[in-house]
PQR file with spaces between the fields and no chain letter, atoms N, CA, C, O and H, PARSE charges and radii, in Angstrom:
ATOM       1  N    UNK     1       7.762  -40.661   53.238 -0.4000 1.5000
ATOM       2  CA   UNK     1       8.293  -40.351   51.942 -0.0000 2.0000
ATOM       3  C    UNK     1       7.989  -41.533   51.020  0.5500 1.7000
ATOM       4  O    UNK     1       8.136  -42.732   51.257 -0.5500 1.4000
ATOM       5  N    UNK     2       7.504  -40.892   49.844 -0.4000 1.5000
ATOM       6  CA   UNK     2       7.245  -42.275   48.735 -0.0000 2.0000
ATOM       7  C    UNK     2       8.170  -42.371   47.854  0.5500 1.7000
ATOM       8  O    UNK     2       8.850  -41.394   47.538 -0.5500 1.4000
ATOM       9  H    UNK     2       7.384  -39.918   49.652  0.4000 1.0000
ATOM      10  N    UNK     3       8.386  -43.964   47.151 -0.4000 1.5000
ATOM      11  CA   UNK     3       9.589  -43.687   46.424 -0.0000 2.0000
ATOM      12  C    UNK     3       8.718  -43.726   45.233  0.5500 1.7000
ATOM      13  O    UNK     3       7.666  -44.316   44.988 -0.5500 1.4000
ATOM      14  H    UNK     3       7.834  -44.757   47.408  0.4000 1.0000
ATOM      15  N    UNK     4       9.810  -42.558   44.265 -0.4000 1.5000
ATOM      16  CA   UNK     4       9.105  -42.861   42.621 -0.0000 2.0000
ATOM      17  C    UNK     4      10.562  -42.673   42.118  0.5500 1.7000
ATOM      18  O    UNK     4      11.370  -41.751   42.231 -0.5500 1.4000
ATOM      19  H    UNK     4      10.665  -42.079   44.464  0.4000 1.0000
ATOM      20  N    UNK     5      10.602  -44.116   41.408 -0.4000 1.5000
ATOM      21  CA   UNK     5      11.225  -44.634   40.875 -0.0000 2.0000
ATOM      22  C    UNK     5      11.016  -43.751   39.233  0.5500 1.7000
ATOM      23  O    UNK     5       9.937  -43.364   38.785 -0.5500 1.4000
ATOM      24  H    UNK     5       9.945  -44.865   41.316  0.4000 1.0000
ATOM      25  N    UNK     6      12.562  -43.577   38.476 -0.4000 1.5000
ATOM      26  CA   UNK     6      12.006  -43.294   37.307 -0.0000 2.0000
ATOM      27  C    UNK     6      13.366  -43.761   36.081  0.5500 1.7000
ATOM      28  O    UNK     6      14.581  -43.816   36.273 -0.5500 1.4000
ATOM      29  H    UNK     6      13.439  -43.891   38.840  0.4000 1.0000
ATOM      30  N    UNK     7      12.836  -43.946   35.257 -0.4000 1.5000
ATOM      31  CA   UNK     7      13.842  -44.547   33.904 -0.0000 2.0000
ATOM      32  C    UNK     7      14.596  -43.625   33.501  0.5500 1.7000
ATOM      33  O    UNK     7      13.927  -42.663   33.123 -0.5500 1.4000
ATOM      34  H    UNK     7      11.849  -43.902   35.101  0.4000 1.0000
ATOM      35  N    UNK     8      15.767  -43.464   33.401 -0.4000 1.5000
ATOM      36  CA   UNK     8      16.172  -42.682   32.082 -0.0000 2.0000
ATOM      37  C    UNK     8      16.811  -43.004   30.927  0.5500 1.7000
ATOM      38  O    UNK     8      16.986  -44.222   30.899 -0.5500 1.4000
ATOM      39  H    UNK     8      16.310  -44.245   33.709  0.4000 1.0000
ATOM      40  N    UNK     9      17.230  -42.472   29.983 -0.4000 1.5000
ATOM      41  CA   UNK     9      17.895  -42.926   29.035 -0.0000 2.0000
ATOM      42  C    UNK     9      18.826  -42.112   28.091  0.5500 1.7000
ATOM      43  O    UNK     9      18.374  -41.511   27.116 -0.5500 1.4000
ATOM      44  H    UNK     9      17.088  -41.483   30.006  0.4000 1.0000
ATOM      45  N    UNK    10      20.310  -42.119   28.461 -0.4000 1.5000
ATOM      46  CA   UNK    10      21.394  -41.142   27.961 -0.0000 2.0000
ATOM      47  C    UNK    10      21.846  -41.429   26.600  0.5500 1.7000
ATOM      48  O    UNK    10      21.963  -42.572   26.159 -0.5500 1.4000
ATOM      49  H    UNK    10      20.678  -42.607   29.252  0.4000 1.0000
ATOM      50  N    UNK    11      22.023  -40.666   26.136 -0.4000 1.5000
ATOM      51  CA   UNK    11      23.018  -41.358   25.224 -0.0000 2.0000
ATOM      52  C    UNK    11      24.391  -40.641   25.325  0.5500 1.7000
ATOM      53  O    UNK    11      24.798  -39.951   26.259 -0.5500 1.4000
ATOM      54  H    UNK    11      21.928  -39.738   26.495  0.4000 1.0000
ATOM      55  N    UNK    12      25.121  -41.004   23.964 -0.4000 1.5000
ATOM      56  CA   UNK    12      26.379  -41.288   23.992 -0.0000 2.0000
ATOM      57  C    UNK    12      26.660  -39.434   24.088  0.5500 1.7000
ATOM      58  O    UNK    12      27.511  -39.152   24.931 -0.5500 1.4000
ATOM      59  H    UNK    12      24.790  -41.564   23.205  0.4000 1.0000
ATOM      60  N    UNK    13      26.399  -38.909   23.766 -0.4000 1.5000
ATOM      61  CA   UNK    13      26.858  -37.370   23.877 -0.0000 2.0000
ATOM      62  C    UNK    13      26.161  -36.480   25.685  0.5500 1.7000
ATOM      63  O    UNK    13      26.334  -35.314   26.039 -0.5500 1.4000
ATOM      64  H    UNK    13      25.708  -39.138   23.080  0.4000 1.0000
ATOM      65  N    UNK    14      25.555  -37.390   26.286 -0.4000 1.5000
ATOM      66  CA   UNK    14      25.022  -37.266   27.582 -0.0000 2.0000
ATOM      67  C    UNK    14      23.889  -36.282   27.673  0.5500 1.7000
ATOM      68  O    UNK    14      23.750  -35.497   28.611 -0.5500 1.4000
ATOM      69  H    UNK    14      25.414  -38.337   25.999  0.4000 1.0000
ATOM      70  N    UNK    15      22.930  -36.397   26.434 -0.4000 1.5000
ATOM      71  CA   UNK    15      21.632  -36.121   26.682 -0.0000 2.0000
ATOM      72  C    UNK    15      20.477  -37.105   27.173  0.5500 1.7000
ATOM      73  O    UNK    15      20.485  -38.321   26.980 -0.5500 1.4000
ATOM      74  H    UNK    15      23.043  -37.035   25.672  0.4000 1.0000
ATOM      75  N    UNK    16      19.463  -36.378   27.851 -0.4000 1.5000
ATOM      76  CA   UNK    16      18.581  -37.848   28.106 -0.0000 2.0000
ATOM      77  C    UNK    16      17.860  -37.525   27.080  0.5500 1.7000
ATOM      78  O    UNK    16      17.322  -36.433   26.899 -0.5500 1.4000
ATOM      79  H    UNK    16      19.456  -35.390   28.008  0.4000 1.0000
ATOM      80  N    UNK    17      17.810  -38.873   26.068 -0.4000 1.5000
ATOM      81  CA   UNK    17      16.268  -38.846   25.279 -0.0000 2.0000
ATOM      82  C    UNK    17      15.196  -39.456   25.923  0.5500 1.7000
ATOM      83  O    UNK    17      14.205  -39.507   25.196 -0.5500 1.4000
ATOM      84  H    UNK    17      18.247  -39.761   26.214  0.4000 1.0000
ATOM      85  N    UNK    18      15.040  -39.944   27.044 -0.4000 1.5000
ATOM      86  CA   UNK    18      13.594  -40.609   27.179 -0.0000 2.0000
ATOM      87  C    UNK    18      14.066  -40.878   28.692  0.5500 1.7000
ATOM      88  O    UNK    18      15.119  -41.382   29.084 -0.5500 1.4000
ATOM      89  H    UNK    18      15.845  -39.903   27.635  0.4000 1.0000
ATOM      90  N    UNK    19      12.915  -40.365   29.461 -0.4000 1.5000
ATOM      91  CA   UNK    19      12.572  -40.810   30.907 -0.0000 2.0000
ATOM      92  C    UNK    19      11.110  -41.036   30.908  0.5500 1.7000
ATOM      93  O    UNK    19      10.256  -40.528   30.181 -0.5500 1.4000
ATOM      94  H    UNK    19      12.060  -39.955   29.143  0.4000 1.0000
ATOM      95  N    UNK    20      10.956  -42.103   32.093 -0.4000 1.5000
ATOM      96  CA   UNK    20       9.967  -42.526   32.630 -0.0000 2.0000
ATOM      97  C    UNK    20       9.554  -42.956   33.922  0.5500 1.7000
ATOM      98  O    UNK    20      10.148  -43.813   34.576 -0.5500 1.4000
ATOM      99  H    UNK    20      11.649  -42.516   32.683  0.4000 1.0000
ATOM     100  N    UNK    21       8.299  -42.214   34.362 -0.4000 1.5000
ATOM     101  CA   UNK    21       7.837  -42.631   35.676 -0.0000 2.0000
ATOM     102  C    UNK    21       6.802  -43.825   35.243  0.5500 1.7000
ATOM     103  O    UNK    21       5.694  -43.796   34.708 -0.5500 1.4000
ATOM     104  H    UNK    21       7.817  -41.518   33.831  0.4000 1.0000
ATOM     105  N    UNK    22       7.725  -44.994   35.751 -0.4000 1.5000
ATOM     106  CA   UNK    22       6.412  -46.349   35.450 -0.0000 2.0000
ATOM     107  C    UNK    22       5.319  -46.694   36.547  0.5500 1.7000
ATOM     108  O    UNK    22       5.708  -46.877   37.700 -0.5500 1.4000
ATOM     109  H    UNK    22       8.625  -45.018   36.186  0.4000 1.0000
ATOM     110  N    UNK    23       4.037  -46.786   36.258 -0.4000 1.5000
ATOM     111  CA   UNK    23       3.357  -46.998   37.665 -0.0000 2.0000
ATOM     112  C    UNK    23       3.691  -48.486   37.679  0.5500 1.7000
ATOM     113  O    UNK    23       3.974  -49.137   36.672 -0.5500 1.4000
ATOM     114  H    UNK    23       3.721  -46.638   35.321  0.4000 1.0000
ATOM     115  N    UNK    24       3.599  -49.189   39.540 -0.4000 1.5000
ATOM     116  CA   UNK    24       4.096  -50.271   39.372 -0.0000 2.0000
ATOM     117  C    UNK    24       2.928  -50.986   40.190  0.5500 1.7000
ATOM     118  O    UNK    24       3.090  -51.724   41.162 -0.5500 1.4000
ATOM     119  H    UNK    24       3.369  -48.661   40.357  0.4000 1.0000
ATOM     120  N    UNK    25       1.645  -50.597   39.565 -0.4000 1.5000
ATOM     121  CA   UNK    25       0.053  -50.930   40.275 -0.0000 2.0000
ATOM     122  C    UNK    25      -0.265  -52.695   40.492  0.5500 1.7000
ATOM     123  O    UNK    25      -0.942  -53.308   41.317 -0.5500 1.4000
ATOM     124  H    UNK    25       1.513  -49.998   38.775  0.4000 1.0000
ATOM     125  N    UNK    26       0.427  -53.051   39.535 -0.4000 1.5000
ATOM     126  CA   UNK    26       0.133  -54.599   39.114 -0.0000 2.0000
ATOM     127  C    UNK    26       1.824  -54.959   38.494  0.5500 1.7000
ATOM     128  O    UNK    26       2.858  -54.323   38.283 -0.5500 1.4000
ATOM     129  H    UNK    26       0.977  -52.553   38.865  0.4000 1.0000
ATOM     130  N    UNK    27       1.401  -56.186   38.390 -0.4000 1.5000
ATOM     131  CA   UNK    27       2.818  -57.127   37.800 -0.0000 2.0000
ATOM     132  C    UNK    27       3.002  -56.992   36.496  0.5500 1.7000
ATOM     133  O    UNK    27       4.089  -57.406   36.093 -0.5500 1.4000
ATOM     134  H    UNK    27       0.562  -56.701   38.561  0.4000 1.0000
ATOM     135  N    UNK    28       2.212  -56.500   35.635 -0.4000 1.5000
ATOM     136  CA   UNK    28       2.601  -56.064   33.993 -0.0000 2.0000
ATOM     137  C    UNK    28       1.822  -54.563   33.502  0.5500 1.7000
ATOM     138  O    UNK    28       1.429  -54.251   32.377 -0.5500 1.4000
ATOM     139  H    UNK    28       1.329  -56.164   35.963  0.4000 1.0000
ATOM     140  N    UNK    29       1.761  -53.715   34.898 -0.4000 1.5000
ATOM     141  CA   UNK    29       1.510  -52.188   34.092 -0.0000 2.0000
ATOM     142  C    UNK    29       2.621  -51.764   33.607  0.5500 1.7000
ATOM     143  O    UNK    29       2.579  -51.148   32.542 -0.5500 1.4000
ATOM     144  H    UNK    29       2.080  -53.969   35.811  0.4000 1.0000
ATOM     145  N    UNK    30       3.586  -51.935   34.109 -0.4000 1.5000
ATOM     146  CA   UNK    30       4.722  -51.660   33.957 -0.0000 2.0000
ATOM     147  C    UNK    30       5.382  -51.857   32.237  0.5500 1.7000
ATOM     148  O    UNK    30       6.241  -51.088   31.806 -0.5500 1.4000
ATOM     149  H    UNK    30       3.620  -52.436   34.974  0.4000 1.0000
ATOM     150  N    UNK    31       4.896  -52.829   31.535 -0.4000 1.5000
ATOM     151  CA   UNK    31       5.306  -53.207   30.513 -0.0000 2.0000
ATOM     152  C    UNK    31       5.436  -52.478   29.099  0.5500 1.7000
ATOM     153  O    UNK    31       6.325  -52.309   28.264 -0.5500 1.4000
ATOM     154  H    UNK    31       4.199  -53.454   31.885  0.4000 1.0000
ATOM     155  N    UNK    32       4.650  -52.276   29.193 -0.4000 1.5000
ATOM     156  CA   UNK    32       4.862  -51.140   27.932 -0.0000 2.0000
ATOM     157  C    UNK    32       5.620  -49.597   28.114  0.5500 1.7000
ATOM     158  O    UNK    32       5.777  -48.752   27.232 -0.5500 1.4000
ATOM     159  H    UNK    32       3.928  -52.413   29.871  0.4000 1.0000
ATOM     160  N    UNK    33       6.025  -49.526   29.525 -0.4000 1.5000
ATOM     161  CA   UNK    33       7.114  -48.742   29.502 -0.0000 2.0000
ATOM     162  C    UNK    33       8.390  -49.152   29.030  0.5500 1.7000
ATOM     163  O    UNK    33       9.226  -48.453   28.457 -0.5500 1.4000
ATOM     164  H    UNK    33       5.897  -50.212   30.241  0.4000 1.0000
ATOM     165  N    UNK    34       8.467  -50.568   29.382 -0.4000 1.5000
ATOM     166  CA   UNK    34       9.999  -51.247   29.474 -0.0000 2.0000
ATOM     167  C    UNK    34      10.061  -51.309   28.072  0.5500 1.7000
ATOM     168  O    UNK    34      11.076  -50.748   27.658 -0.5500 1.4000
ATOM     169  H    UNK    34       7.789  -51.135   29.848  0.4000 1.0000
ATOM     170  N    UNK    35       9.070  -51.970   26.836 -0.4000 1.5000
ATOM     171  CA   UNK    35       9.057  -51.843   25.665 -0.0000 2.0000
ATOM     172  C    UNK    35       9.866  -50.291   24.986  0.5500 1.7000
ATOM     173  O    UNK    35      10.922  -50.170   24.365 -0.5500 1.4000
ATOM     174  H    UNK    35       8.245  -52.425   27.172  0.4000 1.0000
ATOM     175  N    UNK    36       8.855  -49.266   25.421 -0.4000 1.5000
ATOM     176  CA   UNK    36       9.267  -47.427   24.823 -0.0000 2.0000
ATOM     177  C    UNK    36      10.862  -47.677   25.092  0.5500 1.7000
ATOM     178  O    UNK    36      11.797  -47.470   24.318 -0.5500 1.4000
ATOM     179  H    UNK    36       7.997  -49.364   25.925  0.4000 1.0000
ATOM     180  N    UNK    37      10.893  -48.374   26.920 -0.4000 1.5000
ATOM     181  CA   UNK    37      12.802  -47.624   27.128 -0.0000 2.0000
ATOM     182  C    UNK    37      13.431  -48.608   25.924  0.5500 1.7000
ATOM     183  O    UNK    37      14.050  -47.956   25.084 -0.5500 1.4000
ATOM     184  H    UNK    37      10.134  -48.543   27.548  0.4000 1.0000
ATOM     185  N    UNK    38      13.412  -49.304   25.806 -0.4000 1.5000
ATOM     186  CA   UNK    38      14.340  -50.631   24.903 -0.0000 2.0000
ATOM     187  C    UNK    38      14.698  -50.136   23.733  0.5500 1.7000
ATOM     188  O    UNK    38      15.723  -50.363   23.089 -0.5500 1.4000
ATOM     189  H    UNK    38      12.909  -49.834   26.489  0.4000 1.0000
ATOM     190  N    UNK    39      13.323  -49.078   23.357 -0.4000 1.5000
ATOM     191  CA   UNK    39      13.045  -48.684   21.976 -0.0000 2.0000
ATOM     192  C    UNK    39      14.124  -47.421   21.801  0.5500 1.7000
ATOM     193  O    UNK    39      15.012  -47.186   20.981 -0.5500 1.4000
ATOM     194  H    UNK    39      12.491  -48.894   23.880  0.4000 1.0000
ATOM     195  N    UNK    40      13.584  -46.687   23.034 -0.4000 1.5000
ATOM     196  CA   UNK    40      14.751  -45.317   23.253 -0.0000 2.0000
ATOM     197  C    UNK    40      16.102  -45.705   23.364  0.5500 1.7000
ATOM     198  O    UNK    40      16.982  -44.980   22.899 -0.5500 1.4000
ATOM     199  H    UNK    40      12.863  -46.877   23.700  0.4000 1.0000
ATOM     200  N    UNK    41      16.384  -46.844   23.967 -0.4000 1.5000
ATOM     201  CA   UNK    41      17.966  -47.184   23.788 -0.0000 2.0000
ATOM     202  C    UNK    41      18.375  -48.148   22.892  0.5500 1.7000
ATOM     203  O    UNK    41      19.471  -48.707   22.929 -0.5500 1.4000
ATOM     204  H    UNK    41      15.670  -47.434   24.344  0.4000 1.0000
ATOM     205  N    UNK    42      17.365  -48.378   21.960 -0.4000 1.5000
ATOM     206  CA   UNK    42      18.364  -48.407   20.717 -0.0000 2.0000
ATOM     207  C    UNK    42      18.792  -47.741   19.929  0.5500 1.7000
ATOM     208  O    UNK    42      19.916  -47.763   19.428 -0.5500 1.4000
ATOM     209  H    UNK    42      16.475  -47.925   21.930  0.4000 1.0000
ATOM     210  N    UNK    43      17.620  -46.834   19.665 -0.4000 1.5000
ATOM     211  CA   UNK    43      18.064  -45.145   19.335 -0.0000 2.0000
ATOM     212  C    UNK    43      19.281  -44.667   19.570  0.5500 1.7000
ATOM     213  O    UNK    43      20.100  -44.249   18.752 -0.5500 1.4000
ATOM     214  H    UNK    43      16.707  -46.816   20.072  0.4000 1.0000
ATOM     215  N    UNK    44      19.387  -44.772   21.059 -0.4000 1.5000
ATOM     216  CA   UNK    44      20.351  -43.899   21.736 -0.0000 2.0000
ATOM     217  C    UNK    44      21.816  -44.648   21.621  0.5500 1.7000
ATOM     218  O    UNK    44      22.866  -44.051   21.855 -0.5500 1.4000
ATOM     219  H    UNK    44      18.722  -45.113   21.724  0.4000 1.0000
ATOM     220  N    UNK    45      21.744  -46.179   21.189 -0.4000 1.5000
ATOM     221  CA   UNK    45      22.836  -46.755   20.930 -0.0000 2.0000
ATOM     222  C    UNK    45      23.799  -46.481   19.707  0.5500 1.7000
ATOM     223  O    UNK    45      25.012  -46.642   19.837 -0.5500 1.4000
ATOM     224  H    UNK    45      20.891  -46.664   20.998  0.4000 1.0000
ATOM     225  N    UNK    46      23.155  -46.005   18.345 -0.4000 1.5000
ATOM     226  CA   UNK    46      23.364  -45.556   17.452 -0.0000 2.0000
ATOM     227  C    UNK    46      24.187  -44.420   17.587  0.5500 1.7000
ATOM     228  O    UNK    46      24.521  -43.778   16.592 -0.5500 1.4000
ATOM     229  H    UNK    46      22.169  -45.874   18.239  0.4000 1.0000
């Protein structure tokens, strides 16, 4: 079994606005996912 890891992001009324499956191929593919989620939860902080 493989694991796939994935992001989500709720907000305050308990919808998800933004999920993500990050590939984790190298030490910074990952990065510009983590950027989008940060972006989606500030959104979602509002």
């Amino acid at each position: 079994m493989e694991n796939h890891p994935t992001w989500f992001v709720i907000d305050r009324g308990g919808t998800i606005t933004y999920a993500a499956q990050p590939a984790f191929s190298s030490r910074t593919s990952y990065v510009g996912d983590v950027d989008l989620m940060l972006e989606a939860l500030r959104k979602a902080a509002r």
